[in-house]
GUNU-658730 format. One line per 4 residues: their letters; for each residue x, y, z of N, C-alpha, C. Coordinates in Angstrom, 2 decimals. Example, Ala and Ser with C-alpha at 12.3 -4.5 7.8 and 13.67 -1.06 7.14 Angstrom:
REM residues 2
as	13.19 -5.69 7.80 12.30 -4.50 7.80 13.20 -3.30 7.80  12.85 -2.25 7.08 13.67 -1.06 7.14 12.90 0.03 7.87
END
This chain:
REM residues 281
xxxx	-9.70 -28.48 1.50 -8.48 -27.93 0.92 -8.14 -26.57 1.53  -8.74 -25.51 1.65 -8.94 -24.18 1.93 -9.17 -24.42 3.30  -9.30 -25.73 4.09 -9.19 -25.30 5.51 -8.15 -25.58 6.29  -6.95 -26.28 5.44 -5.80 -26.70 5.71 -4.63 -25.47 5.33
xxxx	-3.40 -25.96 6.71 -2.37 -24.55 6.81 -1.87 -25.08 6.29  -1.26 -24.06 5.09 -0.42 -24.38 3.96 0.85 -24.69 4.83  1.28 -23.86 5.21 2.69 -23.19 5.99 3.09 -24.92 7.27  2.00 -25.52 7.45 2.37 -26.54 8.50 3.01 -27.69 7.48
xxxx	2.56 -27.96 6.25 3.17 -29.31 5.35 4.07 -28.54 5.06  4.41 -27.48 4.95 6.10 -26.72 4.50 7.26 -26.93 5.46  6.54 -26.80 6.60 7.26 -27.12 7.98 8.19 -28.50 8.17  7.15 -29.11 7.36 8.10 -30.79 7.04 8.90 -30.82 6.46
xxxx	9.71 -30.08 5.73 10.48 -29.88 4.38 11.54 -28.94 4.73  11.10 -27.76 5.41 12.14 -26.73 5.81 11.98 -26.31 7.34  12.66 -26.02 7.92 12.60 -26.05 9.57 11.73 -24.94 9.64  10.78 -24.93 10.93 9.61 -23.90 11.10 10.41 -22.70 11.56
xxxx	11.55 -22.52 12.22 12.73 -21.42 12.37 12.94 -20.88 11.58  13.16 -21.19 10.18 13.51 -20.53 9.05 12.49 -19.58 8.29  10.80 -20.29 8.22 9.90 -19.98 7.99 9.41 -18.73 8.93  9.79 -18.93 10.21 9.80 -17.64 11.19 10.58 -16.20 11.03
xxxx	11.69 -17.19 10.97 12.83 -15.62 10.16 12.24 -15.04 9.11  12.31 -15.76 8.15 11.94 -15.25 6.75 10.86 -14.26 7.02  9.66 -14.67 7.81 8.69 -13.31 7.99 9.21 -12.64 8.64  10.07 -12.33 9.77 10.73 -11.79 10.15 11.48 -10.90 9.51
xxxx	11.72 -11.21 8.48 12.76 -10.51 7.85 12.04 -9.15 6.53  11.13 -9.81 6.54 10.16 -9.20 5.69 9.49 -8.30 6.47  9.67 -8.52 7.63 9.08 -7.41 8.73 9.87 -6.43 8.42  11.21 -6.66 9.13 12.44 -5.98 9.32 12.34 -4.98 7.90
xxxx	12.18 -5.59 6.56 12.51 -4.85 5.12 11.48 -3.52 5.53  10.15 -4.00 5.52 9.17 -2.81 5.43 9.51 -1.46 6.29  9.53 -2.02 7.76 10.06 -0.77 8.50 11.53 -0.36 8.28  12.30 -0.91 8.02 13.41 -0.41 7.63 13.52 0.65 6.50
xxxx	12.77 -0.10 5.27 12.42 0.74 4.00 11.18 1.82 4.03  10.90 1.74 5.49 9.68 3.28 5.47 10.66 4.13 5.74  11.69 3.54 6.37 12.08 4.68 7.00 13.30 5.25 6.14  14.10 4.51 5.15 15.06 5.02 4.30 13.94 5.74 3.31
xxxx	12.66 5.63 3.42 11.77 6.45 1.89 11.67 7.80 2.70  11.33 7.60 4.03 11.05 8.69 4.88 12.59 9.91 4.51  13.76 9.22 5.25 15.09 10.19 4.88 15.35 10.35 3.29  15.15 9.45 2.19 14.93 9.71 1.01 14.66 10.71 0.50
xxxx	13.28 10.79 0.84 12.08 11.83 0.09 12.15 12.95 1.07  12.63 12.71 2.20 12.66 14.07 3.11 10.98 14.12 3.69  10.03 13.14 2.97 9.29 13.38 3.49 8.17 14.12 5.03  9.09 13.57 5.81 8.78 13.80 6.92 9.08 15.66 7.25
xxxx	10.14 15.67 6.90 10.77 17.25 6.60 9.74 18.19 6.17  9.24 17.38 4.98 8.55 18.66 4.04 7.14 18.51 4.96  6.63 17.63 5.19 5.04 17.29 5.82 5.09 18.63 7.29  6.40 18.10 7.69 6.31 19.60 8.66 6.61 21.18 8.60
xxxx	7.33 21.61 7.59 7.29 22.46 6.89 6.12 22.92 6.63  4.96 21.83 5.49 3.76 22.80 5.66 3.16 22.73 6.45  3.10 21.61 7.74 2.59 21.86 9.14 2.61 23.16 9.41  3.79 23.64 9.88 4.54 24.82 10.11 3.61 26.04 8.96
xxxx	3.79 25.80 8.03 3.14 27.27 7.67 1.60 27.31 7.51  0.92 26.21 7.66 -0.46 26.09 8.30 -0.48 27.19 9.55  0.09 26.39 10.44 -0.36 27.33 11.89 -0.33 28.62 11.60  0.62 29.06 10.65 0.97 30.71 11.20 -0.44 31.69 10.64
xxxx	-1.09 30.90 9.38 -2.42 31.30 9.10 -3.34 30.75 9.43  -3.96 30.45 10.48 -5.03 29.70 11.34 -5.46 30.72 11.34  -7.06 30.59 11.73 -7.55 31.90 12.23 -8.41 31.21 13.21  -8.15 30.13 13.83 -9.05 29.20 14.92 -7.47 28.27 15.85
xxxx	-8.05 27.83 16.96 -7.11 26.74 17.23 -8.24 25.68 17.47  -7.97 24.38 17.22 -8.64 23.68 17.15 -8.19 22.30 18.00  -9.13 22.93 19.28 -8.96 21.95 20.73 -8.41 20.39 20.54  -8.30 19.98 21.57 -7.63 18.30 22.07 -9.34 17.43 21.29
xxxx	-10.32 17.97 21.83 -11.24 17.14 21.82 -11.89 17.42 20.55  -11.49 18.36 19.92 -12.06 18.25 18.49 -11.22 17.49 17.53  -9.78 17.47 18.11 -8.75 16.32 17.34 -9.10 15.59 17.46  -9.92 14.97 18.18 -9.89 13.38 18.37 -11.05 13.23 17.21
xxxx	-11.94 14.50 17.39 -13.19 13.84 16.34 -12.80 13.99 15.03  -12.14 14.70 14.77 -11.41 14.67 13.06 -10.27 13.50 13.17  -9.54 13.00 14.11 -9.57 11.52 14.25 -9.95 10.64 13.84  -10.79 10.58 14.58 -12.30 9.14 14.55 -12.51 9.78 12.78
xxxx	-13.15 10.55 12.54 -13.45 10.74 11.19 -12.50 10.51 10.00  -11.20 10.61 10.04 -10.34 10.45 9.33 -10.36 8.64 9.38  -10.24 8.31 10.40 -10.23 6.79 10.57 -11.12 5.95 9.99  -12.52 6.73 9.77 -13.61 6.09 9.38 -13.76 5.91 8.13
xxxx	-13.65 7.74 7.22 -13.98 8.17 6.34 -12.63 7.75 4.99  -11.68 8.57 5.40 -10.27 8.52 4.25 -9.85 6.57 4.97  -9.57 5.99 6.17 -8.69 4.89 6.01 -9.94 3.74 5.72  -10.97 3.44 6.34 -11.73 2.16 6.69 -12.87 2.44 5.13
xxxx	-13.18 3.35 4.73 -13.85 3.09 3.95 -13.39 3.73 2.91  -12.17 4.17 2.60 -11.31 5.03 1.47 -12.43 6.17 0.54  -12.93 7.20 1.81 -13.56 8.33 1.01 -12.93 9.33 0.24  -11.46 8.96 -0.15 -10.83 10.14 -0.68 -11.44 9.33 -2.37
xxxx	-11.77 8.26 -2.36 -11.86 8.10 -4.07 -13.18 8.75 -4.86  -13.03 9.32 -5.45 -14.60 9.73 -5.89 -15.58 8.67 -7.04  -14.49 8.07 -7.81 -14.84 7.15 -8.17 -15.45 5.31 -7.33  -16.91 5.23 -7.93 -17.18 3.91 -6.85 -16.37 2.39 -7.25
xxxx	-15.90 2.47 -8.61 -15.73 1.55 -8.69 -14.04 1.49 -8.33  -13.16 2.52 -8.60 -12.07 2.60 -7.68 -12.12 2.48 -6.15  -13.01 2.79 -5.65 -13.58 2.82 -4.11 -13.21 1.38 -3.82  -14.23 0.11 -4.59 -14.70 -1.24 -4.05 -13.49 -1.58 -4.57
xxxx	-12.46 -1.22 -5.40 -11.19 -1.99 -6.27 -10.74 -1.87 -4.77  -10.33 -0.50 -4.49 -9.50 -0.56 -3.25 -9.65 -1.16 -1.95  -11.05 -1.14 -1.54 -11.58 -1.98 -0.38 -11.06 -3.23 -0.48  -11.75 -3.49 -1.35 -11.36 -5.30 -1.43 -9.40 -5.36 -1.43
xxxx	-8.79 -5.01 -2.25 -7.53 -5.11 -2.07 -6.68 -4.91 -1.02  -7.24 -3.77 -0.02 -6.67 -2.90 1.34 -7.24 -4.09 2.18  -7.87 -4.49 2.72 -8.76 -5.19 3.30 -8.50 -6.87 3.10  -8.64 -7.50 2.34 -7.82 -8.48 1.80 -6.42 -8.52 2.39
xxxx	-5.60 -7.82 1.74 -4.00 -7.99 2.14 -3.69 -7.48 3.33  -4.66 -6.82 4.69 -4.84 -7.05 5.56 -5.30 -8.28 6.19  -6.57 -9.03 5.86 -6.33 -10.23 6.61 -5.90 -12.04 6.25  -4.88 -10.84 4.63 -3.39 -11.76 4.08 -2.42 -12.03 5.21
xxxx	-2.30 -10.88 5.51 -0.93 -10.84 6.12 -0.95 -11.03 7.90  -2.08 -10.91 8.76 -2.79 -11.10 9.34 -3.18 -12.70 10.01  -3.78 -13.26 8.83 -3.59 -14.41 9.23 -2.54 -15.14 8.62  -1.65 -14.70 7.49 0.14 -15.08 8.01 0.96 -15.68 9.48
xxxx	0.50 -14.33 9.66 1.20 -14.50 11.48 1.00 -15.06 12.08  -0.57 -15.43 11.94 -1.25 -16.41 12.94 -0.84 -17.96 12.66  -1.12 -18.59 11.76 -0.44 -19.78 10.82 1.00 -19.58 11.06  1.59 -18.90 10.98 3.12 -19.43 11.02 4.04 -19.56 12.69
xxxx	3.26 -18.40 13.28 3.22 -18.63 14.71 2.55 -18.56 15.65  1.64 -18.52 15.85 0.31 -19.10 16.64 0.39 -20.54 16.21  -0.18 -20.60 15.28 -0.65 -22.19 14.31 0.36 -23.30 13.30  1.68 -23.52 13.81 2.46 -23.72 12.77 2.36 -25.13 12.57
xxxx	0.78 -25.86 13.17 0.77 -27.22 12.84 -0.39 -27.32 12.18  -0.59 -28.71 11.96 -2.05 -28.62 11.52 -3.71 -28.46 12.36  -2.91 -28.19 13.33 -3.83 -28.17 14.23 -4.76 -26.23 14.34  -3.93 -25.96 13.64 -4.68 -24.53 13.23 -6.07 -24.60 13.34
xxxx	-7.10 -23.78 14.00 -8.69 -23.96 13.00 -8.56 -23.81 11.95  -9.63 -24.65 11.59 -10.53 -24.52 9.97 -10.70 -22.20 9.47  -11.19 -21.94 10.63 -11.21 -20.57 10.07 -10.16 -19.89 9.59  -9.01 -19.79 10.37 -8.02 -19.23 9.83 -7.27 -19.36 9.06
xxxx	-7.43 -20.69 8.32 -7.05 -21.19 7.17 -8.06 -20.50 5.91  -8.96 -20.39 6.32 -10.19 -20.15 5.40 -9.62 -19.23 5.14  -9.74 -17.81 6.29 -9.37 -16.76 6.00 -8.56 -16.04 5.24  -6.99 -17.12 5.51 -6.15 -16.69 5.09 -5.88 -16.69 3.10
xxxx	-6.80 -17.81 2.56 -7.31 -18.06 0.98 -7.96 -17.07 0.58  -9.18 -16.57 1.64 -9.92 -15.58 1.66 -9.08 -14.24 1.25  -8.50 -13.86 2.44 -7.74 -12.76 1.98 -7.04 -12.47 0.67  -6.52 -13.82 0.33 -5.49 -13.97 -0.65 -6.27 -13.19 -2.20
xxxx	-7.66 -14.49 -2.27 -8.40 -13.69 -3.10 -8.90 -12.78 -3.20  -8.92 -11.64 -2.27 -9.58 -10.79 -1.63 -8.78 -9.80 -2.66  -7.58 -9.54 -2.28 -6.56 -9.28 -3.45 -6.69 -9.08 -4.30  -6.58 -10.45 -5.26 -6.55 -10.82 -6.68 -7.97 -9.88 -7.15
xxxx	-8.44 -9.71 -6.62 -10.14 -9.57 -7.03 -9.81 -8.00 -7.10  -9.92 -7.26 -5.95 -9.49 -5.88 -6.28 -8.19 -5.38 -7.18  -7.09 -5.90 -6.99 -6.06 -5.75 -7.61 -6.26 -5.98 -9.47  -6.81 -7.12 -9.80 -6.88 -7.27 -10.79 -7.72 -6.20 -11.49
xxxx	-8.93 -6.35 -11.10 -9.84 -5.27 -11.34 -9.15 -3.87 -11.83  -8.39 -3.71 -10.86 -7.61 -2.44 -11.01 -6.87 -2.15 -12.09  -6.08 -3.37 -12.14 -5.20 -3.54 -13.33 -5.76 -3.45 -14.44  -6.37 -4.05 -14.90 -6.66 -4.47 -16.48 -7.90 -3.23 -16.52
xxxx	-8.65 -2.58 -15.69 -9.95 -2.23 -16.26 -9.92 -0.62 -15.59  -9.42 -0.15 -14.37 -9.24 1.09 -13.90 -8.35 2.13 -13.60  -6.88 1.54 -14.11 -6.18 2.30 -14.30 -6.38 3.78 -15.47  -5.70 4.68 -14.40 -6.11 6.00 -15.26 -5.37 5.87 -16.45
xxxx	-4.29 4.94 -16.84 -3.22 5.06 -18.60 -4.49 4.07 -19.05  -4.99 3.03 -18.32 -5.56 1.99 -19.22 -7.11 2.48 -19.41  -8.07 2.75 -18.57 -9.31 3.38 -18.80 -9.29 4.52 -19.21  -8.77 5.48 -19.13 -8.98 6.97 -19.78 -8.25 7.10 -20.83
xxxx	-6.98 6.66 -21.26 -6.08 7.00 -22.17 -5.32 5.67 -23.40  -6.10 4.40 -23.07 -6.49 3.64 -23.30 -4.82 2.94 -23.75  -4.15 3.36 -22.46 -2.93 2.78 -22.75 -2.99 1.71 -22.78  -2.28 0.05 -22.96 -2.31 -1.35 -23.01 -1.86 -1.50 -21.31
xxxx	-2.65 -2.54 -20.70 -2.88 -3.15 -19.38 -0.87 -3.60 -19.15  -0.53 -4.12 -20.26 0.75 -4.14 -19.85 1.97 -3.62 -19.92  1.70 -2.57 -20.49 2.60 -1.00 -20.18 3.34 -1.04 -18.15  4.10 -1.04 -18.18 4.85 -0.92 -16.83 5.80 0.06 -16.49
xxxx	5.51 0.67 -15.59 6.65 1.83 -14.44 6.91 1.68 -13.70  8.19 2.61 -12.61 8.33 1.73 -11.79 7.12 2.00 -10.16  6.52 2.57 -10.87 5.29 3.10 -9.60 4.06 1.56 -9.30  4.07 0.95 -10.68 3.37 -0.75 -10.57 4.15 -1.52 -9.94
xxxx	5.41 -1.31 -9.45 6.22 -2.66 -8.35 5.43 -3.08 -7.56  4.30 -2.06 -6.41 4.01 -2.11 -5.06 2.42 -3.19 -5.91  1.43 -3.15 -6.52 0.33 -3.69 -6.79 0.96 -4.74 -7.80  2.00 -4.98 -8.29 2.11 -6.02 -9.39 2.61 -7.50 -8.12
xxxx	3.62 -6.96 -7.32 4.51 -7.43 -6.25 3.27 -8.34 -5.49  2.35 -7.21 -4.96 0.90 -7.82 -4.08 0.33 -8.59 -4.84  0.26 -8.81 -6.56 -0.83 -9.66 -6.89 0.28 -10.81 -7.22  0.94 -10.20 -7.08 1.80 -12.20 -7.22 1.92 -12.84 -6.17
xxxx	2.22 -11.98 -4.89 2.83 -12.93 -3.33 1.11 -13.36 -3.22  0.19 -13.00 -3.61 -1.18 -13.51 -3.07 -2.20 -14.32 -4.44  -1.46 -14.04 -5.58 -1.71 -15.24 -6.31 -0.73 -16.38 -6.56  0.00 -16.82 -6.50 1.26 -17.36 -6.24 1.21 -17.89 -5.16
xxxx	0.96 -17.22 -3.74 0.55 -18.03 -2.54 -0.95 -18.98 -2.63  -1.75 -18.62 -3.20 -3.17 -19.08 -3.34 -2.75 -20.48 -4.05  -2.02 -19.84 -5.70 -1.75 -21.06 -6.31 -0.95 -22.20 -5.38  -0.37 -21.72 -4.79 1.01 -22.88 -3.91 0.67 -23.78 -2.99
xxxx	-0.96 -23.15 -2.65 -1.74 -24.07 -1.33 -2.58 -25.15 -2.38  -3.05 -25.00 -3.11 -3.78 -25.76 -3.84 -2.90 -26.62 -4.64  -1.97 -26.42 -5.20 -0.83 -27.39 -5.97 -0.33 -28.29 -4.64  -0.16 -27.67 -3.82 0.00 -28.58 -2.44 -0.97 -29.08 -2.07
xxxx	-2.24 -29.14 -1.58 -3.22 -29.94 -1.54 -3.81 -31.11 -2.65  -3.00 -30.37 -4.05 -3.85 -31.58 -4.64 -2.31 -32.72 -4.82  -1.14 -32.36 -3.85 -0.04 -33.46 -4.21 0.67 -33.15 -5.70  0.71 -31.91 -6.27 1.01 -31.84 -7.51 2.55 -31.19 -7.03
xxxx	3.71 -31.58 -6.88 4.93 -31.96 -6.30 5.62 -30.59 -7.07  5.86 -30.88 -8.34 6.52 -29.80 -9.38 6.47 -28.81 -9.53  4.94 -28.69 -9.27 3.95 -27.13 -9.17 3.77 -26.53 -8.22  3.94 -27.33 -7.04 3.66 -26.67 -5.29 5.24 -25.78 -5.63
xxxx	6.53 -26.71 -5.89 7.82 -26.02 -5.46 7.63 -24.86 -6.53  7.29 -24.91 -7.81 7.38 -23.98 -8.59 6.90 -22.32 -8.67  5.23 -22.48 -7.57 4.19 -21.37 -7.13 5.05 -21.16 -5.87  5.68 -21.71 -5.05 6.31 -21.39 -3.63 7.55 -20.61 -4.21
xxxx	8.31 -20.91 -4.98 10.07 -19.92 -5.19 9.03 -18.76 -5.88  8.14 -18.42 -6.32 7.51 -18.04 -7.07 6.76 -16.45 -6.20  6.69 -17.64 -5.45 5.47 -16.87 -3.80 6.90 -16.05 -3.39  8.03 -16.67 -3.20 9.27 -16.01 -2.01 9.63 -14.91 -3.21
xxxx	9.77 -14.99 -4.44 10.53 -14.16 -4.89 9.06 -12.66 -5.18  8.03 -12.89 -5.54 7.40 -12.00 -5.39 7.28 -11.33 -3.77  7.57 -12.20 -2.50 7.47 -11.64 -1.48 8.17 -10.98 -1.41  9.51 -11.48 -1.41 10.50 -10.57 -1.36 10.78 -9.10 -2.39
xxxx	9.91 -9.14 -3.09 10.18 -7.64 -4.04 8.95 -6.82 -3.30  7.76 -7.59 -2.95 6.77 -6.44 -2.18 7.19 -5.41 -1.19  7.85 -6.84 0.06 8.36 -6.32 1.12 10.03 -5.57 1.27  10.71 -5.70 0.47 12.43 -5.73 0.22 12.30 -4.51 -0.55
xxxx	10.75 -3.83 -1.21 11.16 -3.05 -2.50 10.51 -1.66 -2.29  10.10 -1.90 -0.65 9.60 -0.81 -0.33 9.94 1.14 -0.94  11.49 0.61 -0.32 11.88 2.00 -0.90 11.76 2.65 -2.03  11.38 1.35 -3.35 11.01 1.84 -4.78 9.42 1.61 -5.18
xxxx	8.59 1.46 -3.97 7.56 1.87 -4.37 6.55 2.22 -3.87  4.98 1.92 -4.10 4.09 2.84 -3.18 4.10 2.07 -2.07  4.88 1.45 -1.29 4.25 0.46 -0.19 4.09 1.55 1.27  4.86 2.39 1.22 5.72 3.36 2.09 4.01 4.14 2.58
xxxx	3.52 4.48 1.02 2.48 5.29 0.89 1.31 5.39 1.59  0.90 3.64 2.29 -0.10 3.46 2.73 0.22 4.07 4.51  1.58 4.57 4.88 1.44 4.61 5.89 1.46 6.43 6.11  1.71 6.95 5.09 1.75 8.24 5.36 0.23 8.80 4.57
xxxx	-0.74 8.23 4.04 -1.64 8.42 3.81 -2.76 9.21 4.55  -2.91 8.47 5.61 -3.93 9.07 7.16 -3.16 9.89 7.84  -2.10 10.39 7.97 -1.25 11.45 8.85 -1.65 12.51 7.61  -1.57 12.01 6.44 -2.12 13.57 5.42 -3.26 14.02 5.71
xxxx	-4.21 12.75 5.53 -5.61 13.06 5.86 -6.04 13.74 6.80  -5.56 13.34 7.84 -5.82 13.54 8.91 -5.23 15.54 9.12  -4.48 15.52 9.01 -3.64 17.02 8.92 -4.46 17.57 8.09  -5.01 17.36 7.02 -5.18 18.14 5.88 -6.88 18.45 6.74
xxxx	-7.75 17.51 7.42 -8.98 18.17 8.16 -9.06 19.15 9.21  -7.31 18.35 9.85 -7.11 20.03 11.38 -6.84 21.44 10.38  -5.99 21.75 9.37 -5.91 23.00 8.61 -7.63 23.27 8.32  -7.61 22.08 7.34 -9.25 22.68 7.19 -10.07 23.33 8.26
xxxx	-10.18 22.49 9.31 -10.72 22.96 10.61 -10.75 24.33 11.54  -9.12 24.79 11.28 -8.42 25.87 11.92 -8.71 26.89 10.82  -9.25 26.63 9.74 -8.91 28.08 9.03 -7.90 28.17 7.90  -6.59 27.77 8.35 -5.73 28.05 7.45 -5.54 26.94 6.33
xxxx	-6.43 26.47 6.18 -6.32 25.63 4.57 -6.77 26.90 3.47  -7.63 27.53 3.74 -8.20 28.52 2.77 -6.99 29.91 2.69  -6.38 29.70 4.08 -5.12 31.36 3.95 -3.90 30.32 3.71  -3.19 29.53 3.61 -2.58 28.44 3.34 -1.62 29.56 2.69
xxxx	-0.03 29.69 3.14 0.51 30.40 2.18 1.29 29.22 1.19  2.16 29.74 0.41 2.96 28.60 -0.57 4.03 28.48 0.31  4.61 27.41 0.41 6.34 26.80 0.84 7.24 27.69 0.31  6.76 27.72 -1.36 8.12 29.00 -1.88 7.78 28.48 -3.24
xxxx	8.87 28.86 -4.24 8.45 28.64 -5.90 9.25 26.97 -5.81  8.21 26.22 -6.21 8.86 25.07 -6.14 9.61 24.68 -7.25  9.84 25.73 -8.28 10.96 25.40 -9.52 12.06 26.29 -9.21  12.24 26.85 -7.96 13.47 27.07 -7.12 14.56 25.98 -6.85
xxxx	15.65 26.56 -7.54 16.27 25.36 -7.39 17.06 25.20 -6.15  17.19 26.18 -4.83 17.42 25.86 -3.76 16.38 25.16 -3.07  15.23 25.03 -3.37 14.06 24.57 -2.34 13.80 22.99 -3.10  14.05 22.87 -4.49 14.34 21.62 -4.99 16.04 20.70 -4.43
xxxx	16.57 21.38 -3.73 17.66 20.49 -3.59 17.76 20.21 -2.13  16.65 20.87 -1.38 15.94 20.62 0.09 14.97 19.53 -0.08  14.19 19.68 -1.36 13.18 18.71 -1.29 13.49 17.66 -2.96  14.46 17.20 -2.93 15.15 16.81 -4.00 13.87 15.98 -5.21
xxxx	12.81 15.46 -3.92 11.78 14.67 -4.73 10.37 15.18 -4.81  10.17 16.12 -4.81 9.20 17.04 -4.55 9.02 17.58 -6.22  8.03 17.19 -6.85 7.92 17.98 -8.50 7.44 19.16 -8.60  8.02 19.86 -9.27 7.70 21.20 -9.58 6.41 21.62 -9.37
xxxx	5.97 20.63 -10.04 4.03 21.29 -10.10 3.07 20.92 -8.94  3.78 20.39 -8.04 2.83 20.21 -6.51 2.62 21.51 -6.10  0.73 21.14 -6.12 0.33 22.14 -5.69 -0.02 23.47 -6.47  0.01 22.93 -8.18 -0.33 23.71 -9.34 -0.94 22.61 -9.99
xxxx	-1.27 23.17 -11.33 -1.68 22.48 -12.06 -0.68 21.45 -13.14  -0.91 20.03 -12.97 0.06 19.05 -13.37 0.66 19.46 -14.88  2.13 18.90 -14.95 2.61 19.16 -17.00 1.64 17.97 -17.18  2.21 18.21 -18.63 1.67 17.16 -19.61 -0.05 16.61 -19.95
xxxx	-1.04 17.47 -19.33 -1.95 18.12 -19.40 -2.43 18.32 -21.04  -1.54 18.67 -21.91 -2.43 19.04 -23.05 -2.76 18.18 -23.56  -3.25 18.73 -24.94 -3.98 17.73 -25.71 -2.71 16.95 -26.75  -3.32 15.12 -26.42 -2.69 14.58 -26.85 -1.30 13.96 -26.16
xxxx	-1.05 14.71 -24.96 0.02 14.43 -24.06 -0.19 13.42 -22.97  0.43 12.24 -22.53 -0.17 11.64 -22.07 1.12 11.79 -20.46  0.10 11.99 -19.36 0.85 11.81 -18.19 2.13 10.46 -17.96  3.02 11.83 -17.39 4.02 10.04 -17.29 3.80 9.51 -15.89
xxxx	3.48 9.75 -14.30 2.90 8.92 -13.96 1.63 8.42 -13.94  0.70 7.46 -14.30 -0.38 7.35 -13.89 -0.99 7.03 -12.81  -1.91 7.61 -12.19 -2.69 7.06 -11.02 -2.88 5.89 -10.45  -1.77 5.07 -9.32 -1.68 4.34 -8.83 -2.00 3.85 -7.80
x	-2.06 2.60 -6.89 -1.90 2.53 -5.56 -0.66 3.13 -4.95
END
């Protein structure tokens, strides 16, 4: 069952062109929508801004060949094995989920164009179930048992914002896809079409919904990391001056999405107050 391409018995039903676009198009959403979050949030703006006032308090410059090793280290440490979590069991939530919907999407590509018959190997079929659950397993985890509203503040698992689009979106296109191969393998007709509109419409909010949620996040993640070890490196993380008063309301209408308390200590902090975003992917 799990060694058969879902995507090749679909092929019989809807032209393999269409099935091509469609990822295609879901391509097209993501980079398109990094880049409207990018002019959005100004992000890119503000990231160089404090670039910019890093350097001017350096008290080191920090060579070509030492970039590369805070590089390699950033690569190793914050992306491949996510050392920014201090928590272990947030750590393995995230591995498995990052990792997973990497070789989700991964062996996608391969199955739909490399492999769009049945003639696919057995592995990459495997894989691609693999991944799927790979997902479900971290993601869920996450959900119901490590969220900071649901484990610390003992909010209910199904409390929703709009910061859960990007992990609610991922556990449906990869449970929903999982379910859709197996309702299709076992010939269950009603249920294959039902987990497949099911699969497209969660795909389409993962990839289509970028701009409203963390999806954007995973790519500006390691350019932080990574920046935030050259300051360290150079000196000026410790002389680091401020941007300006960020409850300025000229420097808020430069950085329109930028909250007041970046880079202080968070509101809603007291006792009895419960944060309005919680700690997400």
């Amino acid at each position: 069952m799990f060694a058969s391409n879902p995507f090749a018995e679909l092929s019989t039903q809807i032209p393999l062109s269409v099935i091509q676009a469609y990822v295609v198009l879901m391509a097209i959403f993501v980079v398109g929508g990094t880049l409207l979050d990018m002019i959005h949030k100004k992000s890119a703006q503000y990231f160089f801004a404090k670039a910019k006032a890093a350097e001017a308090s350096r008290t080191r410059v920090v060579g070509g060949g030492e970039k590369i090793g805070i590089a390699v280290q950033t690569a190793i440490v914050d992306v491949a094995t996510s050392g920014e979590f201090c928590s272990t069991k947030r750590r393995i939530s995230h591995l498995f989920t990052m990792y997973g919907f990497i070789l989700f999407l991964l062996t996608t590509v391969a199955l739909v164009f490399a492999y769009p018959t049945n003639e696919a190997p057995a592995i990459v079929s495997k894989l691609w179930h693999v991944g799927a659950a790979m997902v479900m397993f971290g993601g869920y985890w996450f959900w119901f048992f490590i969220r900071v509203d649901v484990s610390a503040e003992g909010v209910p698992w199904y409390r929703l914002v709009k910061a859960d689009l990007f992990i609610l979106s991922l556990l449906g296109t990869t449970t929903f896809g999982l379910l859709w191969s197996i309702a299709q393998s076992k010939g269950a007709g009603a249920w294959t079409s039902l987990f497949l509109g099911l699969l497209i419409v969660s795909s389409v909010v993962l990839f289509g919904g970028v701009l409203w949620s963390k999806f954007a996040h995973m790519f500006f993640k390691p350019a932080a990391a990574f920046n935030k070890r050259v300051i360290k490196a150079d000196g000026s993380l410790e002389n680091l001056p401020e941007l300006g008063d960020l409850s300025d309301p000229e420097l808020q209408k430069r950085f329109p999405d930028i909250p007041e308390y970046m880079g202080a200590t968070p509101p809603n902090m007291g006792p009895g107050i419960k944060r309005e975003s919680p700690s997400h992917y």
